[in-house]
C-alpha positions in Angstrom: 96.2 23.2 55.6 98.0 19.8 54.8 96.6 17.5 52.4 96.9 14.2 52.9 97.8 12.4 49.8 98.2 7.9 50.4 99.8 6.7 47.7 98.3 4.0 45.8 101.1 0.9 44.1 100.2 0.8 40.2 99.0 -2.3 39.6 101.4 -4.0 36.8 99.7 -6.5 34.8 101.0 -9.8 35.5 102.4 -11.7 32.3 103.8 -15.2 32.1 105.1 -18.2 29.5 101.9 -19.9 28.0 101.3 -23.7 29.0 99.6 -26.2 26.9 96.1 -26.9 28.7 96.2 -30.1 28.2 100.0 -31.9 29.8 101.1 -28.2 31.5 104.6 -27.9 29.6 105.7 -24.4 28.5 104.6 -24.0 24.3 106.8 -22.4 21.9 105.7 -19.0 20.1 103.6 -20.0 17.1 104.9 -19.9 14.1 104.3 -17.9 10.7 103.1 -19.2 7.5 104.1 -17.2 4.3 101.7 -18.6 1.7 99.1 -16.4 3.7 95.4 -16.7 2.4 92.6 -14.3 3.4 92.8 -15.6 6.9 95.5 -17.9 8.3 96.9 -18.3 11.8 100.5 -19.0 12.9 100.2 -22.2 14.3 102.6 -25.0 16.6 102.8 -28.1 18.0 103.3 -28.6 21.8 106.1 -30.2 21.5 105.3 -32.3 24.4 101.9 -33.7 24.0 101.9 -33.1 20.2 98.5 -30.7 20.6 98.4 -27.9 18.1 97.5 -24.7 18.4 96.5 -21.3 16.3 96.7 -18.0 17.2 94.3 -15.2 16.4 95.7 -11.7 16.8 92.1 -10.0 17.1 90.2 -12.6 18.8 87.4 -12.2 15.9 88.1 -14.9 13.9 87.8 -17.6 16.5 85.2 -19.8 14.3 87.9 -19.6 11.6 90.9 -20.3 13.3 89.4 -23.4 15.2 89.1 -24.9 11.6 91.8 -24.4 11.0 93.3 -25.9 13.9 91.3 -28.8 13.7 92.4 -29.5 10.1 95.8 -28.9 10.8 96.3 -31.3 13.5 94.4 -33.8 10.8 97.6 -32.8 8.4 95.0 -31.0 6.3 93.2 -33.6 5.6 89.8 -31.8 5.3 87.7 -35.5 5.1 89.3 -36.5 8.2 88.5 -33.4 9.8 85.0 -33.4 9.1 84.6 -37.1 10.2 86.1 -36.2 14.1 83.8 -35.7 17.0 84.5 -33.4 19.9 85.1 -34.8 23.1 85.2 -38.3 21.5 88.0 -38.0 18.9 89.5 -34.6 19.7 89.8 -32.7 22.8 89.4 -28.0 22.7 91.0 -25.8 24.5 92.2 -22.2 24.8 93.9 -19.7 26.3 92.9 -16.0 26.1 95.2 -12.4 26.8 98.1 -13.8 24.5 100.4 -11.3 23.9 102.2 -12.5 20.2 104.5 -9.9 20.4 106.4 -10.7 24.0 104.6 -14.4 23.9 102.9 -14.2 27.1 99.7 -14.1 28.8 98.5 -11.2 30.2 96.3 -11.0 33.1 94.3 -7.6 32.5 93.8 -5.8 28.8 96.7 -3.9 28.3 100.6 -4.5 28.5 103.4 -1.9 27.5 100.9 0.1 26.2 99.4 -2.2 23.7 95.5 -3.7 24.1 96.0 -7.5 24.3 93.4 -9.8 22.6 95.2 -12.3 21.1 94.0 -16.1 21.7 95.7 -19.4 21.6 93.4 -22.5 20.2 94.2 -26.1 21.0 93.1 -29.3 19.2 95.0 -32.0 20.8 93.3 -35.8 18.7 93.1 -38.8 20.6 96.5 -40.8 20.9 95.3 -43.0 17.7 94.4 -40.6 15.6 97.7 -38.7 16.3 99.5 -41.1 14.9 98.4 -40.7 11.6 98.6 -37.8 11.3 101.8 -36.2 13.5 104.7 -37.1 11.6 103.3 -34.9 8.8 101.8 -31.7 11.2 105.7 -32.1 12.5 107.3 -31.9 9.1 104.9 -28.5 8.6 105.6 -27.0 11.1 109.8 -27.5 10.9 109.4 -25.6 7.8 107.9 -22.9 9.5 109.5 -19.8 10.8 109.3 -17.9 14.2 107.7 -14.0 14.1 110.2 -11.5 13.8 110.7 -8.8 16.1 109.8 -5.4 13.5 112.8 -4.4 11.8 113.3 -0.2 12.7 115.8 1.6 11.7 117.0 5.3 12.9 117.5 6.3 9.0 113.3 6.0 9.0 110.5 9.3 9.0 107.4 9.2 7.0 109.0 12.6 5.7 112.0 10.4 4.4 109.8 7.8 2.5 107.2 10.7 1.2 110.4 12.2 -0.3 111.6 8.8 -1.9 108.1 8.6 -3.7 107.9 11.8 -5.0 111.4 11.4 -6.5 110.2 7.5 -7.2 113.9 6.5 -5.6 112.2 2.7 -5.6 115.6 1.0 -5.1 116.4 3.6 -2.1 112.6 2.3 -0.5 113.5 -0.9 -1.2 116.8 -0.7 0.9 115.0 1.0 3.6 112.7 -1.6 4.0 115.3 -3.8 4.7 115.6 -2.0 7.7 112.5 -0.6 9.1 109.4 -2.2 7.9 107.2 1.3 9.1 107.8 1.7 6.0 104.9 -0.1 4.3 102.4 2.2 7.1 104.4 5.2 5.7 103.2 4.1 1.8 99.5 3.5 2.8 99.2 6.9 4.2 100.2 8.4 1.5 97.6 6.0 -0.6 95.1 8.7 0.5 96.6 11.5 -0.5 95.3 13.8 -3.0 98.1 14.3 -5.3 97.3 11.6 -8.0 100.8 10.3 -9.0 102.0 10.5 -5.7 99.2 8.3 -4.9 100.4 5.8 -7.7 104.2 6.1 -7.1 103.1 5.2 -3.3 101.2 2.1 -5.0 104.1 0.7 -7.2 106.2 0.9 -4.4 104.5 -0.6 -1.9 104.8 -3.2 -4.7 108.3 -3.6 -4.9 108.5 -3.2 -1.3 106.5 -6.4 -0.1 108.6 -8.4 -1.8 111.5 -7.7 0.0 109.5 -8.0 3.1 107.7 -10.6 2.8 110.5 -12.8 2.6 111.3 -12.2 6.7 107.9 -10.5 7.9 105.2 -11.7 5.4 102.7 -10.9 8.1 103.0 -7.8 7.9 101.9 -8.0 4.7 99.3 -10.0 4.7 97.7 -8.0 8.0 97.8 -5.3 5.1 95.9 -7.3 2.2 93.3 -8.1 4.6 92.9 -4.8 6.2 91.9 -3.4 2.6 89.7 -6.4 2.0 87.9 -6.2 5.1 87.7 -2.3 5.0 86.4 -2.4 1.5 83.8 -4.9 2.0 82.3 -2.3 4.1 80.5 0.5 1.4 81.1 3.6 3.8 85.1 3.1 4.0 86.9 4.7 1.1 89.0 3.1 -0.6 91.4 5.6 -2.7 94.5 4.2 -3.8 94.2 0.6 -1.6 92.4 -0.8 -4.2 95.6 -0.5 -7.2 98.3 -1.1 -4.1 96.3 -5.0 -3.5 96.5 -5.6 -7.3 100.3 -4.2 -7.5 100.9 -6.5 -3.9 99.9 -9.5 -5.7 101.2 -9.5 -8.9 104.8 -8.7 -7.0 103.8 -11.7 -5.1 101.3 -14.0 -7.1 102.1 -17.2 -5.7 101.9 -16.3 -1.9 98.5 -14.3 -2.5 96.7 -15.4 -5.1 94.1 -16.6 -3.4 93.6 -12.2 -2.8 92.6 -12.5 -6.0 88.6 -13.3 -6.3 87.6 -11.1 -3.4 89.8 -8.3 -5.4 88.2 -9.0 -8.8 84.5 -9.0 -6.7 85.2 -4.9 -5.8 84.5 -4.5 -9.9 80.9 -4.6 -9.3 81.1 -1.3 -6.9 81.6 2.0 -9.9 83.7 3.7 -7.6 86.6 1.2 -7.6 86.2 -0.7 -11.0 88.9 1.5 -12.4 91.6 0.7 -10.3 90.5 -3.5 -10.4 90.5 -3.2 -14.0 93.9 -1.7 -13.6 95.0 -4.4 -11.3 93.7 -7.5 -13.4 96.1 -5.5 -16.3 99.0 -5.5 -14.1 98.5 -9.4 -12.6 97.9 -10.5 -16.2 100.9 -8.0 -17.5 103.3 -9.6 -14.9 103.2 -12.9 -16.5 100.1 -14.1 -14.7 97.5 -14.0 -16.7 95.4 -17.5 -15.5 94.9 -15.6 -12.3 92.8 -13.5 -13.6 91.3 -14.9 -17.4 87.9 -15.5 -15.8 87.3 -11.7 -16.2 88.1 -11.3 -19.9 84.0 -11.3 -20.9 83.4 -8.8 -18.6 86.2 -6.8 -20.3 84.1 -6.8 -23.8 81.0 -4.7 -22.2 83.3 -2.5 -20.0 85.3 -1.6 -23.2 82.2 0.6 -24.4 81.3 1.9 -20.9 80.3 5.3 -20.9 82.7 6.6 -18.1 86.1 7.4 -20.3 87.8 5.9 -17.8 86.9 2.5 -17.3 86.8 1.7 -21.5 90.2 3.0 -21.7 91.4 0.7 -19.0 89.4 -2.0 -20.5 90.9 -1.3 -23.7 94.4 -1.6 -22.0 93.6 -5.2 -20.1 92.1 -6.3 -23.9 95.9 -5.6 -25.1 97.6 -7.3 -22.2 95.2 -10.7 -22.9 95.8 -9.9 -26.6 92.3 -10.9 -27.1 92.0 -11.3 -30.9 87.4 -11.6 -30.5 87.6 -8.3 -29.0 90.2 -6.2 -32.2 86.8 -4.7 -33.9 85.3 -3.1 -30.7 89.1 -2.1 -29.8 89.0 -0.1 -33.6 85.7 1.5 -32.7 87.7 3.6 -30.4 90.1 4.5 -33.1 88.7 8.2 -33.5 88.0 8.5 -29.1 89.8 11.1 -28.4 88.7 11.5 -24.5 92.1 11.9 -22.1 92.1 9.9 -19.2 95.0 9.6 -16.8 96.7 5.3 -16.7 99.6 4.9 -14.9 101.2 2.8 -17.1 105.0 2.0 -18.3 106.2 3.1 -14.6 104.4 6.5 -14.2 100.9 8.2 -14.4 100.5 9.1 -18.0 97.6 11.1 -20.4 96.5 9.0 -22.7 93.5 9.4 -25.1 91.4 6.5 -25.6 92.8 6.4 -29.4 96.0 5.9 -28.1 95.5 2.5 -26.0 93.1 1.4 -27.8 95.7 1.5 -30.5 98.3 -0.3 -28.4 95.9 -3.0 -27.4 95.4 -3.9 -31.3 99.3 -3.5 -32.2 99.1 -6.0 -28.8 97.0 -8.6 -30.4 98.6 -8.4 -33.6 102.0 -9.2 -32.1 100.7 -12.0 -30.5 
């Protein structure tokens, strides 16, 4: 018996150079924007018709990213925005399946084994308008730089960087990172792993890592501050060690994410997290940026009597750092606490007893 088997072509997605909607002309790949808030898009100009355009990776953020677009192509002037009229003053458009990695569209939902959802928004202004504002969207954008292709190096295994935490080589992560930018993914995993210090070595280096990376990739970065502020904002997802490795992120890199910093102070309300925030606002404020995070401090004077050990020894710490001279008598009421809680502090996770920091926060203050 012969079975008759008709073979069938694969059907291979077809992909092809994005147009601008609006005069046809091929588009250049957007471009990246380091001083990354909670959400911003690469962006471009057509370089053509002078119509910008965002990109959203996920295609969920499509409200946001068309405000952004809009005010971008106004030279973020946010009044001038507000004041434009569809249709009348400014003219939308989009283009959907774009593929940021190989900057193409995509006719289907998945290309070289990836699940494209990426879209392009387009605000082009009316011709007056443009002119006001285009010399300055043009001078934005030169400054801008084009996505990266992902550094990777042979050199890279998750054993490798595991090994490099435990024996906290930070300068030998730091120099892989230079060539393989896994290794940030590498370092979260092991932010859920149930060996405590490894869990806080993984956290100061994915400190000391970003800042090497997000001088070339800053996305990448970025993609993993939101990841943890999105995932967070969600009560069921655990959080672990993501909360400290946000804090150590920004205070590695306060000027590009600061504005991290108020959704990352908000996770103090939720028990579970407060003391990891509490050690974050110490480590921002211990960095040298202290005005990030000040609008905390009277918080600081009821968590220093909490009843969880914990969270009034880290209180107690972040009183030191602010050298807060109101707050020295409730700092020597915990003179004779004599509760052990682990602080990774100085570098490494350390046993301390309350006595002890609350003794360093006063010798803090007095210095001041």
């Amino acid at each position: 018996m012969y079975l008759l088997i008709q073979k069938i072509p694969m059907k291979v997605p077809v992909a092809y150079i994005p147009k601008c909607p609006f005069c046809g002309e091929p588009i250049e790949p957007p471009k990246e924007v380091p001083s990354a808030r909670i959400l911003e898009f690469p962006r471009n100009v057509c370089k053509n018709c002078g119509a910008v355009y965002v990109y959203d990776a996920t295609g969920h953020n499509l409200g946001a990213a068309y405000v952004e677009a809009l005010v971008f192509a106004c030279d973020d002037d946010w009044d001038l925005a507000w004041q434009l009229l569809p249709e009348e003053d400014y003219l939308e458009g989009r283009i959907e399946h774009y593929d940021g990695v190989t900057h193409k569209v995509i006719q289907g939902n998945f290309y070289q084994e990836r699940y494209i959802r990426g879209v392009l928004l387009f605000i082009k202004l009316q011709e007056d308008i443009q002119e006001v504002t285009n010399e300055g969207v043009k001078k934005k954008i030169s400054s801008l730089t084009y996505s990266s292709t992902p550094k990777r190096s042979p050199r890279f295994s998750k054993k490798l960087v595991e090994e490099l935490v435990k024996e906290n080589n930070l300068e030998e992560l730091v120099n892989l990172a230079k060539e393989d930018t896994r290794v940030v993914t590498a370092l979260q995993r092991l932010l859920y792993s149930g060996d405590e210090q490894l869990r806080w070595r993984a956290i100061k280096a994915l400190g000391e890592v970003s800042k090497v990376i997000v001088k070339f990739k800053p996305s990448i970065v970025t993609k993993f501050l939101r990841n943890i502020i999105y995932a967070r904002s969600d009560s069921a997802a655990s959080s672990w060690g993501a909360i400290g490795a946000t804090a150590e992120i920004i205070s590695n890199n306060p000027e590009i994410y600061k504005n991290f910093i108020p959704p990352f102070v908000s996770f103090l309300i939720d028990q579970d997290s407060r003391k990891e925030v509490l050690w974050g606002i110490g480590r921002v404020a211990e960095r040298g940026r202290p005005d990030l995070v000040k609008k905390i401090i009277p918080a600081l004077y009821k968590l220093v009597t909490d009843e969880d050990p914990s969270i009034r020894g880290h209180a107690a710490w972040c009183l030191g750092i602010f050298k807060e001279k109101p707050a020295k008598p409730l700092l020597e009421d915990l003179l004779e606490d004599q509760h052990v809680i682990q602080i990774f502090i100085d570098g490494d996770l350390k046993k301390k007893t309350i006595s002890e920091l609350a003794r360093r926060a006063i010798h803090q203050i007095k210095d001041a």
